[in-house]
C-alpha positions as CSV (number, residue, x, y, z in Angstrom):
1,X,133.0,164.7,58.7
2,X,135.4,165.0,56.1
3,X,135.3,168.6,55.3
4,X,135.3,170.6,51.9
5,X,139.0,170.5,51.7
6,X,138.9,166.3,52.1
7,X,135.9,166.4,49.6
8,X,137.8,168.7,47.3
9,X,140.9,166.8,47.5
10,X,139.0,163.1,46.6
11,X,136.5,164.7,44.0
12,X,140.0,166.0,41.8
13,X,141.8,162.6,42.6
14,X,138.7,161.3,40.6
15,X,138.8,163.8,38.0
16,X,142.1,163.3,37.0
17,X,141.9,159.3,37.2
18,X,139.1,159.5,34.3
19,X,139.6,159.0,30.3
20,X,135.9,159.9,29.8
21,X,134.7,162.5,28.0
22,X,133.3,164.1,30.8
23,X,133.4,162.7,34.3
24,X,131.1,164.0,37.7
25,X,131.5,163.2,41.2
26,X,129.3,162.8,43.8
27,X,130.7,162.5,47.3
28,X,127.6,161.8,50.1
29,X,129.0,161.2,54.3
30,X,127.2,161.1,56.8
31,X,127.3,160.9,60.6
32,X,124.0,159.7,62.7
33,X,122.5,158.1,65.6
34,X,119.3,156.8,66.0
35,X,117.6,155.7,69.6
36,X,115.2,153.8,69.0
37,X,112.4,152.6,71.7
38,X,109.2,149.9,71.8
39,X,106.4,149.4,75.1
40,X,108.1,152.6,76.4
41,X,111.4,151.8,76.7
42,X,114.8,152.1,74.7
43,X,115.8,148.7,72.8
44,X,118.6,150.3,70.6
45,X,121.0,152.9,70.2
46,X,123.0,152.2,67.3
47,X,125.2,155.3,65.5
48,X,126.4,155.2,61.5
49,X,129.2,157.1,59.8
50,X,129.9,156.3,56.0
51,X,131.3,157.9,53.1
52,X,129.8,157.3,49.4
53,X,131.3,158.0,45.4
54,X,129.5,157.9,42.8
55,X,131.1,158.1,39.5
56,X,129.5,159.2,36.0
57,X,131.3,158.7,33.6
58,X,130.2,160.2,29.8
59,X,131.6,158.6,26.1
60,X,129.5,160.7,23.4
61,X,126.1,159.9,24.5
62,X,126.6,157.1,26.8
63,X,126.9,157.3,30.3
64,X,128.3,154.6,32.7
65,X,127.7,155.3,36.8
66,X,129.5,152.9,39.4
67,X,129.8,153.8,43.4
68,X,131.8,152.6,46.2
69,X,132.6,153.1,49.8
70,X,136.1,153.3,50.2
71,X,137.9,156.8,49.5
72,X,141.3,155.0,48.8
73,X,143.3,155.5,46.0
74,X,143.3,152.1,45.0
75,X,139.2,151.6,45.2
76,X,138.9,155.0,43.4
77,X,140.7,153.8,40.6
78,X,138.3,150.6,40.6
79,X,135.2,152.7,40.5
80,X,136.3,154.9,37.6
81,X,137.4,152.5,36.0
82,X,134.2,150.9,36.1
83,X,132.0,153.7,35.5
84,X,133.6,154.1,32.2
85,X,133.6,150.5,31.2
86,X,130.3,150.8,32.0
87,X,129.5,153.6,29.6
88,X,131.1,151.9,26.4
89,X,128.7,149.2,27.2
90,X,125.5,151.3,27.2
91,X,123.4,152.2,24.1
92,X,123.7,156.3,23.7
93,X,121.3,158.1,25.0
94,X,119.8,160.7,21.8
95,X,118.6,163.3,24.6
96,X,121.5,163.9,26.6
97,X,123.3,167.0,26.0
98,X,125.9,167.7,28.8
99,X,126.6,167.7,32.8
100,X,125.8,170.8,33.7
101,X,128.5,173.9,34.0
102,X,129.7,175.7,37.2
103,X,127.3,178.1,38.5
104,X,127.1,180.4,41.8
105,X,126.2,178.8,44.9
106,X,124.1,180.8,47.4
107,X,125.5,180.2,50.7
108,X,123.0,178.9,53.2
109,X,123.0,178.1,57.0
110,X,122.0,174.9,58.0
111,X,124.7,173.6,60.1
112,X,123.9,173.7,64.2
113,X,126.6,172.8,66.4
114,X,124.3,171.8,69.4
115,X,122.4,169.0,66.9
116,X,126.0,167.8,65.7
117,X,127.4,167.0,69.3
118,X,123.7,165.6,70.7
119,X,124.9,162.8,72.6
120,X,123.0,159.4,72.7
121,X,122.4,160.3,76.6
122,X,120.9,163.8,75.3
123,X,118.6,161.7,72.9
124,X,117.5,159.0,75.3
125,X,116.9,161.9,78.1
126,X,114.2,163.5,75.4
127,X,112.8,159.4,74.8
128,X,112.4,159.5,78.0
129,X,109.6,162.3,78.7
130,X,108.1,160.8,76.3
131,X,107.7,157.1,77.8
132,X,107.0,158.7,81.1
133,X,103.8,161.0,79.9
134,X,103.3,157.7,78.1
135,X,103.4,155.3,81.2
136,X,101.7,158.1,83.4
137,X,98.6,157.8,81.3
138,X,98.5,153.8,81.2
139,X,99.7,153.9,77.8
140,X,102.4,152.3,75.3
141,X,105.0,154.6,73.4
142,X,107.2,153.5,70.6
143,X,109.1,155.4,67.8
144,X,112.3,157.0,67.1
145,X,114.8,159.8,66.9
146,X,117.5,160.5,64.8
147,X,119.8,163.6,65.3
148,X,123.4,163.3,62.3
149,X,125.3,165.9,60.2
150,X,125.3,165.5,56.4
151,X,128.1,166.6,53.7
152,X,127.4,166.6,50.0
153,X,129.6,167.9,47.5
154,X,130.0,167.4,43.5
155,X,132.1,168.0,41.0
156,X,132.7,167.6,37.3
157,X,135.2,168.0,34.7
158,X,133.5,171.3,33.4
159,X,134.9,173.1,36.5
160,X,131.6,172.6,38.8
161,X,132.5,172.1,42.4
162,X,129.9,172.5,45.6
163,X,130.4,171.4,48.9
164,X,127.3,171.6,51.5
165,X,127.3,170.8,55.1
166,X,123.8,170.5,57.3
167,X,122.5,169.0,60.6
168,X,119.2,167.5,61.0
169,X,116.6,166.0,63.9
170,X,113.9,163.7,63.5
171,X,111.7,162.0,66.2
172,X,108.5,160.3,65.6
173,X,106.1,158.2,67.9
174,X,103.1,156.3,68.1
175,X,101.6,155.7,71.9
176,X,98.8,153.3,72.2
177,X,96.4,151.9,74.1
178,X,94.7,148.4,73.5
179,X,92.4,149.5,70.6
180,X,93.7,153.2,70.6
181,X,97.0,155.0,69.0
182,X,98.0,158.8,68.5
183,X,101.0,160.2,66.5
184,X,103.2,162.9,66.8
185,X,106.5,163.9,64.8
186,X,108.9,166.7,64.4
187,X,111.9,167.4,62.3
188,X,114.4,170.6,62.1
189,X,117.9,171.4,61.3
190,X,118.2,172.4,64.7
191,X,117.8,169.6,67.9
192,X,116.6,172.9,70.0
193,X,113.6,173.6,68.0
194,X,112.5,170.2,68.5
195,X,109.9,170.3,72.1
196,X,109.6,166.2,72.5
197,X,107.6,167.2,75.6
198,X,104.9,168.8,73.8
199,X,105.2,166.1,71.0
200,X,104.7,163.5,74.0
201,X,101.7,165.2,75.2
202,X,100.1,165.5,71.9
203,X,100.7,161.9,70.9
204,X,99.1,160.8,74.3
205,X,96.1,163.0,74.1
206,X,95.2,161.8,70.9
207,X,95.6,157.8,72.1
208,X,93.1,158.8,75.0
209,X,90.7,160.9,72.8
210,X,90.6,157.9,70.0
211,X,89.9,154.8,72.9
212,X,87.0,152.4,72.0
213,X,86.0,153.9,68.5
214,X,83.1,153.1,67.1
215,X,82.5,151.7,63.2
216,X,81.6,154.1,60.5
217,X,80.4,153.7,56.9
218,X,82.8,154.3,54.1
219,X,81.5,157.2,51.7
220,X,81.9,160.8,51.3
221,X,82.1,162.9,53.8
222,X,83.9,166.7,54.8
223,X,87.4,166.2,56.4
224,X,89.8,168.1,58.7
225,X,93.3,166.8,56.8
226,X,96.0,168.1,59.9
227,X,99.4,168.7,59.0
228,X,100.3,165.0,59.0
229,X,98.0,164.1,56.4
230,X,98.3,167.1,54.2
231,X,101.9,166.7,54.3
232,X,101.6,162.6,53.2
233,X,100.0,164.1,50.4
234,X,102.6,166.8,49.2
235,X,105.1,164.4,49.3
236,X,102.8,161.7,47.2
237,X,102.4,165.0,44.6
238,X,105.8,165.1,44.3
239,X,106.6,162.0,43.0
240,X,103.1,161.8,40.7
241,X,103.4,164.7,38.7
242,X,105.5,168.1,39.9
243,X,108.9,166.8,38.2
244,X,109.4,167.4,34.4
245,X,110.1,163.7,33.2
246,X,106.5,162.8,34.7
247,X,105.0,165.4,32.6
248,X,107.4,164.5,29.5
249,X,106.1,161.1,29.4
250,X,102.4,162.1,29.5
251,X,102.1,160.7,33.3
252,X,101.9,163.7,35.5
253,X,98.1,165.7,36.4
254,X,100.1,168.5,35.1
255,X,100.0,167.4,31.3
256,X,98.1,170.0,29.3
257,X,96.7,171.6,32.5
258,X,99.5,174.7,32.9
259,X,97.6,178.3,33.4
260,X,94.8,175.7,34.2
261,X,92.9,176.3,38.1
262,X,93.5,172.8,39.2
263,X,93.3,173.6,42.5
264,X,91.1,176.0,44.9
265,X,92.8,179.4,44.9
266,X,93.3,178.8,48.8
267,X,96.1,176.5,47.7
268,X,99.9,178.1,46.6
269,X,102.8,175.0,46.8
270,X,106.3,176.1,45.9
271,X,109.6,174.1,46.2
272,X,112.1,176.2,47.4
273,X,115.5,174.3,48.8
274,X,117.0,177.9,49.9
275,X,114.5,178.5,52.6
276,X,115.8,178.0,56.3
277,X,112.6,177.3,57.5
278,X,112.5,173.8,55.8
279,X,115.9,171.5,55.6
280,X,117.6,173.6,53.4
281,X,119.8,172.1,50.9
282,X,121.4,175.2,48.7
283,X,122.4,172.9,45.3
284,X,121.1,169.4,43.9
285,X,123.1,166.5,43.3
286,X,124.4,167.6,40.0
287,X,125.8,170.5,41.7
288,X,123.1,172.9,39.9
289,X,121.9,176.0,42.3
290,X,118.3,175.5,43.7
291,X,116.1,177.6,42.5
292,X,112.1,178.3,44.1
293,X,109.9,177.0,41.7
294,X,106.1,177.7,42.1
295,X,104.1,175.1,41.3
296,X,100.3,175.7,41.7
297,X,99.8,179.6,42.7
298,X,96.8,180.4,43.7
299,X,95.0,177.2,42.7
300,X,96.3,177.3,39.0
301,X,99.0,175.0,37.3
302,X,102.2,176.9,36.9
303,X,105.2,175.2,36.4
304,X,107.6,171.6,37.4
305,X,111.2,171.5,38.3
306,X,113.9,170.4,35.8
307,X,116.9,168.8,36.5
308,X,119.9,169.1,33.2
309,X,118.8,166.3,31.3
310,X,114.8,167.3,31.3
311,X,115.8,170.5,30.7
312,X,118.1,169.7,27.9
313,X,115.0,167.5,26.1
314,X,113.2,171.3,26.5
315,X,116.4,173.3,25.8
316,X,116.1,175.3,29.0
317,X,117.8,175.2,32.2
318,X,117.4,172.8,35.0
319,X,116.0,174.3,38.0
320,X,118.3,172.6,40.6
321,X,116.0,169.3,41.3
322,X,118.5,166.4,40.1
323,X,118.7,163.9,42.0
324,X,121.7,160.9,42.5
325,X,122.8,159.2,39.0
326,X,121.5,156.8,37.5
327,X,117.8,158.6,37.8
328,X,114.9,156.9,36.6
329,X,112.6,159.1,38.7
330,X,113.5,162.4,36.8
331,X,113.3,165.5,38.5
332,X,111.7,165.8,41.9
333,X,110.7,168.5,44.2
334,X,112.2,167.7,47.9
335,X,111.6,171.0,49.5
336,X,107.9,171.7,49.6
337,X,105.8,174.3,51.3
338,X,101.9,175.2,51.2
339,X,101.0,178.4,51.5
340,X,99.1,179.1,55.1
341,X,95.6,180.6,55.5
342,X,93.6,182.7,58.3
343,X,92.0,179.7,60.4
344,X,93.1,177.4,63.3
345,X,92.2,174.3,63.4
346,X,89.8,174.7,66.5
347,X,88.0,177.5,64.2
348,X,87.9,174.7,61.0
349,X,86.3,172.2,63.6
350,X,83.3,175.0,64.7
351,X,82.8,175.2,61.2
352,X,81.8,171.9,60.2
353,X,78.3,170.2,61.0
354,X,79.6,166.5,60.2
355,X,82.7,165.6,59.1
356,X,86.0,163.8,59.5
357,X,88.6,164.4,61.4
358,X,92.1,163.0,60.1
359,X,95.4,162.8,62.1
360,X,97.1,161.3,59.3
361,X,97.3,158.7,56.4
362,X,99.4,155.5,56.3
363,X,100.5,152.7,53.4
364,X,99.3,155.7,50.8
365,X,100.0,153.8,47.0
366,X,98.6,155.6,43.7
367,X,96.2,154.2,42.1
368,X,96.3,156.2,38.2
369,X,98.9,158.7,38.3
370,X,97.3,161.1,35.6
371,X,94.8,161.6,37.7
372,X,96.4,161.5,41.1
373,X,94.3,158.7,42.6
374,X,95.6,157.4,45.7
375,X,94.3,154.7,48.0
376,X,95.9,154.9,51.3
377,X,94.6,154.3,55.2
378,X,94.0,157.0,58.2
379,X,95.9,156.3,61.6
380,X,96.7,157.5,64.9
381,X,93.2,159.3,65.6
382,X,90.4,159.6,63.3
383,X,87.2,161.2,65.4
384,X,83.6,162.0,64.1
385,X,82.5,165.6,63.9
386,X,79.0,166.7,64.5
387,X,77.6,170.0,65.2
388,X,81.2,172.0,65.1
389,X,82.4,169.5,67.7
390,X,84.2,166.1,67.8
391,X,82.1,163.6,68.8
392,X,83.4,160.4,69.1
393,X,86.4,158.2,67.8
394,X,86.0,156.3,64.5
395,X,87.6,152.7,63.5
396,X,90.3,153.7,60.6
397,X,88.8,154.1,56.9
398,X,90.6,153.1,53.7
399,X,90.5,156.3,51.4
400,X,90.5,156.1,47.3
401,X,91.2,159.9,46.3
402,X,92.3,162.2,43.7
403,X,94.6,164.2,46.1
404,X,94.1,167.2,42.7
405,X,90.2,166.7,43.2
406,X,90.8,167.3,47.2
407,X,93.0,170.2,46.6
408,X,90.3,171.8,44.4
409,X,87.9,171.3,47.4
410,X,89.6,173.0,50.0
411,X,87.4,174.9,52.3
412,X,89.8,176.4,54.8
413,X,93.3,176.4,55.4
414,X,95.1,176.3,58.9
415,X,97.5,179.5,59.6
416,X,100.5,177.4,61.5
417,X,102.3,175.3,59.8
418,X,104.2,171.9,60.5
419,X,107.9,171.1,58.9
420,X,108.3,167.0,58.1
421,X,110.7,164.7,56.6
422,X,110.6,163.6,53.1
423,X,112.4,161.6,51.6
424,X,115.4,163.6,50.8
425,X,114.1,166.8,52.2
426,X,111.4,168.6,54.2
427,X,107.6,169.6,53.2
428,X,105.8,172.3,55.4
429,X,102.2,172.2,55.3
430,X,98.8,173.8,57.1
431,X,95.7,171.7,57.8
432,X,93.3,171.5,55.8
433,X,89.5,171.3,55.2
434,X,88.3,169.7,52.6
435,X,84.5,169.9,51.4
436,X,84.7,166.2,49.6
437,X,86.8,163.2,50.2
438,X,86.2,159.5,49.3
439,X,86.6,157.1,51.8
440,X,85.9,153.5,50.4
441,X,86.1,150.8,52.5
442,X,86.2,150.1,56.7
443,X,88.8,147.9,58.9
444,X,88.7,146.1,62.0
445,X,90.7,148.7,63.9
């Protein structure tokens, strides 16, 4: 790691290199190893530790970003330069207003010592249990696990400077059979939260339970959504329509709809980067403080997050949500939760007379945005339910689904809740059951 004094020391070396108007600096390192392992044993163990600048540079209304690698003087004076040659070459942009000013940063912990020093022979101890239950039970495991430490700080020529340090975990696996699989994953801040022994036995159980499934018809029928699959579809939410430039440009399910019950009142999602109980991250890439933004309470549309420059189109403040320049996605929320309910899952499954049961989805891709229309697969264990109880294994069904329309056709909602990766973040998310979902088409498998 470099540290904040490094950070700070290479984020004023930029500053003061700059002739632009107004200059930022985004300093990203990282430090990970992944073990990696196929047909139950480990193929590669392979460890990464890079440092990355990027540089925007601001002339009036145009804006110029380069990045580089090397934190030498002489490539920091290449990527300046370039960011600001850059800039004089771009058309000016009428909605920009400014980088965002210095602000207070809450101070968050999110840094473990134990998942920083986890040694490659720690990680391929925990691989292990798992390829054992796996082997034990005549089956196949496969997957990954990633422990690292991540620094990110930023600074500008208005006087903003925020330096963040975290750890993170992350194992996934998939054990199979020869026309079965089951899934389990888990992420945290903290390695010791992280019980790949249970993970292992969930993943195998749900292999065994899914063995020689049987074809089903596509149409509508009640599901069971666990955590998995409920997540999948936070995270596809996210990018469709809770960020401000989506509803700006009239592509979000949130256009016209705010104070609107979208959703069943059984359903509250926030974004909130402050809470330890996710992967908290206390500032955004602009250096803006994070702020918890409620999104649907209660089933009704509420609010999106900002970052500066969709807040500037709106003249109000950015909620903390920028991500790396240059941005063409706009805001987005990376820190999701869903409210919990009052069931378990075993309680959802007495409750339903004949249903689906979901693990998880797989290759989701939207379909129309506006109205959040995905199509997507199920994986890793997808059972019948009949009479409160499941009945047998089913061959995975394509799904075309406005995940809005299933959200306003939630039923239940589990009481635990399951934290998983994102892709710059975490989402924690119940099960669900839904009363409606569309499932449109059958596969071989």
């Amino acid at each position: 790691m470099l540290g904040e004094r490094k950070t700070r020391e290479i984020a004023e070396r930029v500053l003061s290199l700059s002739a632009a108007e107004q200059t930022e600096v985004l300093i990203m390192s990282g430090d990970s190893g992944l073990t990696r392992f196929a047909n139950s044993y480990i193929h590669q163990n392979v460890a990464e530790r890079n440092v990355g600048l990027r540089v925007r540079a601001v002339v009036g209304k145009k804006i110029g970003v380069a990045s580089s690698n090397d934190p030498s003087q002489e490539a920091l004076e290449r990527v300046v330069g370039s960011a600001l040659a850059i800039a004089k070459l771009q058309p000016e942009n009428p909605d920009f207003t400014s980088l965002p000013g210095p602000a207070p940063i809450v101070e968050i912990e999110a840094f473990d010592e134990a998942t920083a020093g986890f040694s490659p022979k720690a990680r391929a101890k925990a691989v292990g249990v798992i390829c054992q239950l796996a082997v034990n039970n005549g089956l196949i495991a496969s997957g990954a696990f990633t422990t690292g430490v991540f620094e990110l700080a930023v600074a500008n020529s208005l006087g903003t400077f925020a330096y963040y340090s975290a750890t993170s975990a992350d194992i996934s696996t998939v054990i199979m059979s020869d026309d079965s699989s089951g899934y389990a994953a888990a992420t945290a801040w903290k390695v010791g939260e992280i019980n790949t022994e249970a993970l292992g036995a969930e993943a195998v159980e749900k292999a065994l339970q899914s063995r020689h499934p049987r074809e089903l018809s596509p149409g509508r029928y009640p599901v069971i959504l666990e955590e998995y699959a409920v997540g999948s579809m936070l995270d596809t939410l996210a990018h469709l329509g809770f960020g401000a430039l989506a509803v700006q440009e009239g592509r979000s399910f949130m256009v016209d709809r705010f104070g609107e019950q979208i959703m069943s009142d059984a359903i509250s999602i926030w974004d909130d980067g402050l809470d330890p109980t996710g992967l908290p991250m206390p500032f955004d890439f602009e250096g803006v403080p994070r702020q918890r933004v409620d999104l649907i309470k209660r089933g009704v549309a509420k609010a999106v997050v900002y970052d500066s420059y969709t807040a500037g189109k709106e003249g109000k403040a950015s909620t903390g949500h920028g991500l790396p320049a240059p941005n063409t996605h706009g805001p987005v929320p990376g820190h999701l939760f869903m409210a919990p309910g009052e069931m378990n899952k075993e309680e959802m499954l007495a409750s339903m007379e004949r249903g689906l049961w979901v693990t998880r989805f797989h290759y989701t891709v939207p379909v129309h945005p506006k109205l959040s229309i995905v199509t997507g697969m199920t994986r890793d264990g997808t059972f019948l339910v009949e009479k409160g109880e499941i009945s047998y294994p089913i061959k995975n069904l394509r799904f075309t689904q406005s995940y809005v329309e299933a959200l306003a056709n939630v039923e239940l909602v589990g009481r635990t809740t399951k934290l998983q990766q994102s892709w710059f973040g975490g989402i924690r998310t119940p099960a669900l059951k839904v009363a409606e979902f569309e499932f449109t088409g059958a596969t071989e498998f």
